[in-house]
N, CA, C and O atoms as CSV, one atom per row, in Angstrom:
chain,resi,resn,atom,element,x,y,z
A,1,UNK,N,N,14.138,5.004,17.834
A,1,UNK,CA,C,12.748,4.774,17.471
A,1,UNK,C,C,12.375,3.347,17.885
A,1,UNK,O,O,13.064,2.516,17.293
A,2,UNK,N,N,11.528,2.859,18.687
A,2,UNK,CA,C,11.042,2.008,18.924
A,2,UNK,C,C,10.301,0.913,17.833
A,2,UNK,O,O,10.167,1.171,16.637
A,3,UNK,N,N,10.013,0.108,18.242
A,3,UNK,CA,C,8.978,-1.024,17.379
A,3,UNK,C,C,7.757,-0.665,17.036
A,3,UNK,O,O,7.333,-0.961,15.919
A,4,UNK,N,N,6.912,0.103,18.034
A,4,UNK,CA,C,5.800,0.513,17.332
A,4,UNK,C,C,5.472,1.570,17.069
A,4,UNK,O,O,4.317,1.827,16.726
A,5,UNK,N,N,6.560,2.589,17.181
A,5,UNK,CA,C,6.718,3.799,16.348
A,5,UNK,C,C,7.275,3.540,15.446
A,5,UNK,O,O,6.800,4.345,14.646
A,6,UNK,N,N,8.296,2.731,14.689
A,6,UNK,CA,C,8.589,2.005,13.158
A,6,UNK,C,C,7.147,1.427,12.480
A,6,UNK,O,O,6.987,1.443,11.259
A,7,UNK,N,N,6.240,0.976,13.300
A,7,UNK,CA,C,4.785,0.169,12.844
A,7,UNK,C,C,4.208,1.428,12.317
A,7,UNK,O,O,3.845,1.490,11.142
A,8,UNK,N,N,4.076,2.738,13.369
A,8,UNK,CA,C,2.945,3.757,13.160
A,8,UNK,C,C,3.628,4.399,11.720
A,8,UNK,O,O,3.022,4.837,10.742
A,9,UNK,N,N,4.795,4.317,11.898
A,9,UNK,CA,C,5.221,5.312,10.979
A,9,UNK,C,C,5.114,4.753,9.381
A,9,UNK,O,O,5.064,5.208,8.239
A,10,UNK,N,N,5.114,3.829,9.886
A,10,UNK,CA,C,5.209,2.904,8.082
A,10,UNK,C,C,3.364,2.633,7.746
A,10,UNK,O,O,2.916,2.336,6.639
A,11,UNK,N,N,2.964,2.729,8.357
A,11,UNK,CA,C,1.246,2.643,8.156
A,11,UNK,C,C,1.167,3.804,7.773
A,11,UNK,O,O,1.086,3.987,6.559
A,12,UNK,N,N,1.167,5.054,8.761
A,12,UNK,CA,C,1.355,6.374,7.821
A,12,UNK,C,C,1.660,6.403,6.962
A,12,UNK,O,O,0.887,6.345,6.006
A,13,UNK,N,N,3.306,6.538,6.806
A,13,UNK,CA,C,3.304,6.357,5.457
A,13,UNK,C,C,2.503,5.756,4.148
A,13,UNK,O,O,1.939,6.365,3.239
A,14,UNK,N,N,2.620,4.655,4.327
A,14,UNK,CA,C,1.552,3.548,3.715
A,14,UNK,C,C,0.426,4.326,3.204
A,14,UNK,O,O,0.336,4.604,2.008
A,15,UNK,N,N,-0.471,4.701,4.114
A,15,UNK,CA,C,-1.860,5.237,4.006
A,15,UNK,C,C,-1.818,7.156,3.217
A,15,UNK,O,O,-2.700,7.771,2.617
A,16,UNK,N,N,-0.854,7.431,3.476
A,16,UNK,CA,C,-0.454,8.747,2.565
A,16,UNK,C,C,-0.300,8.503,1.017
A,16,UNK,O,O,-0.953,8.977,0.088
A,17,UNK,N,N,0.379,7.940,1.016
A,17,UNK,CA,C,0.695,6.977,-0.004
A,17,UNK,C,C,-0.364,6.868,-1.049
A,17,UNK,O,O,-0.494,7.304,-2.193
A,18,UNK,N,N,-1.120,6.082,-0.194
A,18,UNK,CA,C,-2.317,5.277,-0.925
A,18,UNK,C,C,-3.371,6.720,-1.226
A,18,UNK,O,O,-4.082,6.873,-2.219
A,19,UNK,N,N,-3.201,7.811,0.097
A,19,UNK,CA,C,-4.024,8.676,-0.577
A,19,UNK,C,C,-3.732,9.711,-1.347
A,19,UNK,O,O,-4.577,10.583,-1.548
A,20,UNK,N,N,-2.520,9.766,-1.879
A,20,UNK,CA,C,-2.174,10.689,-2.638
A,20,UNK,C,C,-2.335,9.824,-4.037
A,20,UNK,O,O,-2.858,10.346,-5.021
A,21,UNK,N,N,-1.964,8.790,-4.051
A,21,UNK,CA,C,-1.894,8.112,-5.237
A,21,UNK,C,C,-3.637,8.184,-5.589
A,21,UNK,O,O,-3.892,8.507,-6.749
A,22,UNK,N,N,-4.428,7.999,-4.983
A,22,UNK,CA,C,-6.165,7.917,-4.973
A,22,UNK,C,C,-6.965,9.173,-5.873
A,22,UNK,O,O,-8.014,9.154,-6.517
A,23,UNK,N,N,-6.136,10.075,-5.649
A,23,UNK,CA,C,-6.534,11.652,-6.135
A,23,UNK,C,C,-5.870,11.648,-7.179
A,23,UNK,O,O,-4.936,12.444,-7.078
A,24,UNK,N,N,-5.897,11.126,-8.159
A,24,UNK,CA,C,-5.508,11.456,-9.127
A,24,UNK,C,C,-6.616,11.136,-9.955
A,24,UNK,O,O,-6.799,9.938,-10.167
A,25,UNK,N,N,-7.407,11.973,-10.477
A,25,UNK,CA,C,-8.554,11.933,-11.206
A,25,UNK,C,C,-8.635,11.710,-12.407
A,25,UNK,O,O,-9.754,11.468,-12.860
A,26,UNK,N,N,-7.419,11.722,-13.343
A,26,UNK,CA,C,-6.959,11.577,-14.808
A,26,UNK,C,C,-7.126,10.327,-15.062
A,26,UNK,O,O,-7.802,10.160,-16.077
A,27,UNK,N,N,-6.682,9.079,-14.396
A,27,UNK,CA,C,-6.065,7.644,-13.865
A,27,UNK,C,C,-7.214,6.449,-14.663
A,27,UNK,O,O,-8.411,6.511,-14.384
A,28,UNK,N,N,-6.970,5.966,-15.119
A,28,UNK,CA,C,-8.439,4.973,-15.804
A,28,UNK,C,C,-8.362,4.311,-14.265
A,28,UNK,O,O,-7.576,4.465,-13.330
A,29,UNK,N,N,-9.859,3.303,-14.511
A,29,UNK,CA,C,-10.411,2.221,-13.159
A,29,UNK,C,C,-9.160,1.699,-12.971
A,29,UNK,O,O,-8.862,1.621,-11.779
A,30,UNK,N,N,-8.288,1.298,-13.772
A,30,UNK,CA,C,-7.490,-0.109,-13.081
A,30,UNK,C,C,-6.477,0.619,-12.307
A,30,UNK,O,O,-6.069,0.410,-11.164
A,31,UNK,N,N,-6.075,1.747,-13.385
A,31,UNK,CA,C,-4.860,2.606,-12.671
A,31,UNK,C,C,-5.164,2.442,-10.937
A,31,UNK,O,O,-4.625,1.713,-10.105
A,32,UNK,N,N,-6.180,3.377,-10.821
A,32,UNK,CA,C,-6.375,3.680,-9.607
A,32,UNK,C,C,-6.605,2.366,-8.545
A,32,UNK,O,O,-6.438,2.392,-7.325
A,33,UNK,N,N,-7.044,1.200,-9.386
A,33,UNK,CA,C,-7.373,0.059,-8.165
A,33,UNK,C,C,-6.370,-0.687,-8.192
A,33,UNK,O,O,-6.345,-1.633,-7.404
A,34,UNK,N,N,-5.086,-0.435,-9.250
A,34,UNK,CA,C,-3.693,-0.915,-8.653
A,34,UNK,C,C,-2.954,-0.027,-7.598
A,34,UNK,O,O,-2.129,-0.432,-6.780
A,35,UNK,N,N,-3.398,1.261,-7.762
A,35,UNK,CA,C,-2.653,2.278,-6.688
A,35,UNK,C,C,-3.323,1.696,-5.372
A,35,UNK,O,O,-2.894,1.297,-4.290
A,36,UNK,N,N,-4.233,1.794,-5.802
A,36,UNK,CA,C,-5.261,1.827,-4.218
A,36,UNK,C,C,-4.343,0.056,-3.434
A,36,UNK,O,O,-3.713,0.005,-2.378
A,37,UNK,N,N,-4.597,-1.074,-4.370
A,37,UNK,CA,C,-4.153,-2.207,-3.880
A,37,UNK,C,C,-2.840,-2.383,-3.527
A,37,UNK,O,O,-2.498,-3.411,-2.942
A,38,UNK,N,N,-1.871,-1.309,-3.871
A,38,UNK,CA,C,-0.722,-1.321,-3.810
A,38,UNK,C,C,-0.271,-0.417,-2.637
A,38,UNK,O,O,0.768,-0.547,-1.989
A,39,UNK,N,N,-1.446,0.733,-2.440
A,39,UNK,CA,C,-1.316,1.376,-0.801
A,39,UNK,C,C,-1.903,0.139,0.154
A,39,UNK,O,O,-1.305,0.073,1.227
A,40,UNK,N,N,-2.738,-0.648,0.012
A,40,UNK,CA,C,-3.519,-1.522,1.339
A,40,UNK,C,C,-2.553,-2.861,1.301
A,40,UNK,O,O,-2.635,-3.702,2.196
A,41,UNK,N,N,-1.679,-2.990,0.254
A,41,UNK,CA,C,-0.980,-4.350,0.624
A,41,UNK,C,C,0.510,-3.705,1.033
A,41,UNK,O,O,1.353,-4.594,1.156
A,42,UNK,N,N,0.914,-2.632,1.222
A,42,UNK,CA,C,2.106,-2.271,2.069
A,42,UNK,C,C,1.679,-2.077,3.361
A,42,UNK,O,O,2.518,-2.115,4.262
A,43,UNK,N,N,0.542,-1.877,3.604
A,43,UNK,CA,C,-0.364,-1.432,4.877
A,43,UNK,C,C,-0.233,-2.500,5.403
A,43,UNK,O,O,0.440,-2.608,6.428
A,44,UNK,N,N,-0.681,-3.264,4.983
A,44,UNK,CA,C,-1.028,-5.232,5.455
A,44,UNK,C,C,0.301,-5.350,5.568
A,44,UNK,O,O,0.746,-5.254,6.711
A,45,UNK,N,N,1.079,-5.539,4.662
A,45,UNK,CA,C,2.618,-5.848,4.471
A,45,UNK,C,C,3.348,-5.140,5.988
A,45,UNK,O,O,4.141,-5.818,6.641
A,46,UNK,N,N,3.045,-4.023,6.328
A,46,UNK,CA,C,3.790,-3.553,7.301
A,46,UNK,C,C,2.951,-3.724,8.623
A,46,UNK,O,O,3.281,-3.483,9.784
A,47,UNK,N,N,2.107,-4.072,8.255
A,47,UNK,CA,C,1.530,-4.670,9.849
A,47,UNK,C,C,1.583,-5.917,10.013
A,47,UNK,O,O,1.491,-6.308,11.177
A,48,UNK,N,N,1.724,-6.807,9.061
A,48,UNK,CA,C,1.760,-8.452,9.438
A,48,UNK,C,C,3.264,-8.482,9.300
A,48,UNK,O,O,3.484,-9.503,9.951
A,49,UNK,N,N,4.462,-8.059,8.894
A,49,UNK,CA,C,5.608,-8.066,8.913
A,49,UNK,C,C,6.503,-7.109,10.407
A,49,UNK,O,O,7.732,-7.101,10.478
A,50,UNK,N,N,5.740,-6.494,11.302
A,50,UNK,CA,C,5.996,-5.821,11.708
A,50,UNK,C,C,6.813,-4.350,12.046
A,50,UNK,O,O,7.190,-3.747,13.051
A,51,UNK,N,N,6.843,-4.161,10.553
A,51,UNK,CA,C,7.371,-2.718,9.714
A,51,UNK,C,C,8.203,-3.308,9.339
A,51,UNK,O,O,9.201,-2.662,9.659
A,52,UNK,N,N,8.564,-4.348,8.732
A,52,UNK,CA,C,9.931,-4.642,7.954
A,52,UNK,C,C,9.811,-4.165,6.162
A,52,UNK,O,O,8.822,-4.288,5.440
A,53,UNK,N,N,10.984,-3.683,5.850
A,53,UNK,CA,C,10.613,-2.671,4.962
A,53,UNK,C,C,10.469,-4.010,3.453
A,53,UNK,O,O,10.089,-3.696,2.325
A,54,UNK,N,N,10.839,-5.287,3.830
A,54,UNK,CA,C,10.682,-6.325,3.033
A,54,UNK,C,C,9.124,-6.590,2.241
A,54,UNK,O,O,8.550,-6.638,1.153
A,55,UNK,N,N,8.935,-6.740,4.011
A,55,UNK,CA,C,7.132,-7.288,4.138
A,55,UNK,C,C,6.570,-6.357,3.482
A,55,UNK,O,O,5.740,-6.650,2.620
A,56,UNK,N,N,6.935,-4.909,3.776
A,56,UNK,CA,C,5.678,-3.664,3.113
A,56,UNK,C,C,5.813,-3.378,1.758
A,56,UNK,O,O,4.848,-3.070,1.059
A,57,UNK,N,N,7.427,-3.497,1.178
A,57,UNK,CA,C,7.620,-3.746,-0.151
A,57,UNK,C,C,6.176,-5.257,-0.999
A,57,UNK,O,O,5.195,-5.122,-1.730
A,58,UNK,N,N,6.798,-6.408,-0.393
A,58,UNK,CA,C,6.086,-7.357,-0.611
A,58,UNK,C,C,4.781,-7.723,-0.639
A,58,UNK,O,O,4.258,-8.599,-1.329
A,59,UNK,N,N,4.035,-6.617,0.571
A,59,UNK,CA,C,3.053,-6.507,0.655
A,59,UNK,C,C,2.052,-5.605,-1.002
A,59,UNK,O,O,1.179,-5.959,-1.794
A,60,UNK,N,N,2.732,-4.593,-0.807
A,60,UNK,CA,C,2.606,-3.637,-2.140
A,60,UNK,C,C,2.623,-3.812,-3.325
A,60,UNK,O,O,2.059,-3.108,-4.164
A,61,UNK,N,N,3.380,-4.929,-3.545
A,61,UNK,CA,C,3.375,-5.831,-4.996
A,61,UNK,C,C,2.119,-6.752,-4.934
A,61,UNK,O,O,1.275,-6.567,-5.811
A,62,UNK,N,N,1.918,-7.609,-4.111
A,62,UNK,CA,C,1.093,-8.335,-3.898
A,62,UNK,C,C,-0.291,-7.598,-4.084
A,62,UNK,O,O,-1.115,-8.053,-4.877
A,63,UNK,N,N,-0.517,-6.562,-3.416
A,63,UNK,CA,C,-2.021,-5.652,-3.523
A,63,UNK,C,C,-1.776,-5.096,-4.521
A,63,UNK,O,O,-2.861,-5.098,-5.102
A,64,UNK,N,N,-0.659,-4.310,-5.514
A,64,UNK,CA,C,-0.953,-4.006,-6.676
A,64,UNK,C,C,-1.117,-5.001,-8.042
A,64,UNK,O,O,-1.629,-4.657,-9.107
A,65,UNK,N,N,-0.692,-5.977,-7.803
A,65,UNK,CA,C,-1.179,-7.235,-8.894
A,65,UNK,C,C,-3.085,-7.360,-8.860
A,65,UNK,O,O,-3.910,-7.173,-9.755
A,66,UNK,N,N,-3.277,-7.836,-7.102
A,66,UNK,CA,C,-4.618,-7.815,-6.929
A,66,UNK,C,C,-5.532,-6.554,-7.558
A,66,UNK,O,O,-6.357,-6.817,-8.433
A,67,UNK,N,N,-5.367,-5.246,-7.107
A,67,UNK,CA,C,-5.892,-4.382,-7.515
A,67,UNK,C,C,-5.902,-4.149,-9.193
A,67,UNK,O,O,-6.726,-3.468,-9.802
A,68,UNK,N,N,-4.704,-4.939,-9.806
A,68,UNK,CA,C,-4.972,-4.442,-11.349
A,68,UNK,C,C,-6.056,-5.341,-11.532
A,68,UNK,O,O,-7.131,-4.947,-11.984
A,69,UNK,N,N,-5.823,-6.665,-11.175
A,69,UNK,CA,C,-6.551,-7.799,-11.606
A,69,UNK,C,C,-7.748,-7.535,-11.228
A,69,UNK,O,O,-8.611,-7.934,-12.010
A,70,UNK,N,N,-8.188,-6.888,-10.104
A,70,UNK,CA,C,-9.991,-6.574,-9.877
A,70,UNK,C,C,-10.629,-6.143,-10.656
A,70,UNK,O,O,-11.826,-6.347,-10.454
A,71,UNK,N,N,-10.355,-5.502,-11.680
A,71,UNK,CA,C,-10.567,-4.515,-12.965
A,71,UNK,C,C,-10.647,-4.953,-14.225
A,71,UNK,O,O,-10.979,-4.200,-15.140
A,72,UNK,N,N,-10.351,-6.223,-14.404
A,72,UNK,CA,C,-10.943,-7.141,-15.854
A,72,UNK,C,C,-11.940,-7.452,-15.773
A,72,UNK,O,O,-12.465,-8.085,-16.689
């Protein structure tokens, strides 16, 4: 597997992710805008890291802190 088929594949992922976690209709506001921030900062994470599974981890923490915090 190449470099930017490791990129495509981890954005996919990423973005599946984020939309499966999105559909969950039960979820209060924050729930969902930590899911949501926690799919777009592995996204970010794996595109500014260049799929390193560090960066997209890191990334994902980082957007799910943000996303809870948008919601106070």
């Amino acid at each position: 597997m190449t470099l930017n088929n490791k990129k495509i594949a981890a954005v996919m992922l990423a973005l599946t992710l984020a939309t499966s976690l999105s559909a969950c209709s039960n979820w209060s506001k924050r729930d969902r805008n930590t899911a949501l921030g926690a799919g777009a900062g592995a996204v970010g994470g794996a595109v500014l890291s260049n799929g390193s599974a560090l960066g997209t981890l890191g990334g994902a923490a980082v957007g799910g802190v943000i996303g809870h915090q948008v919601s106070k």
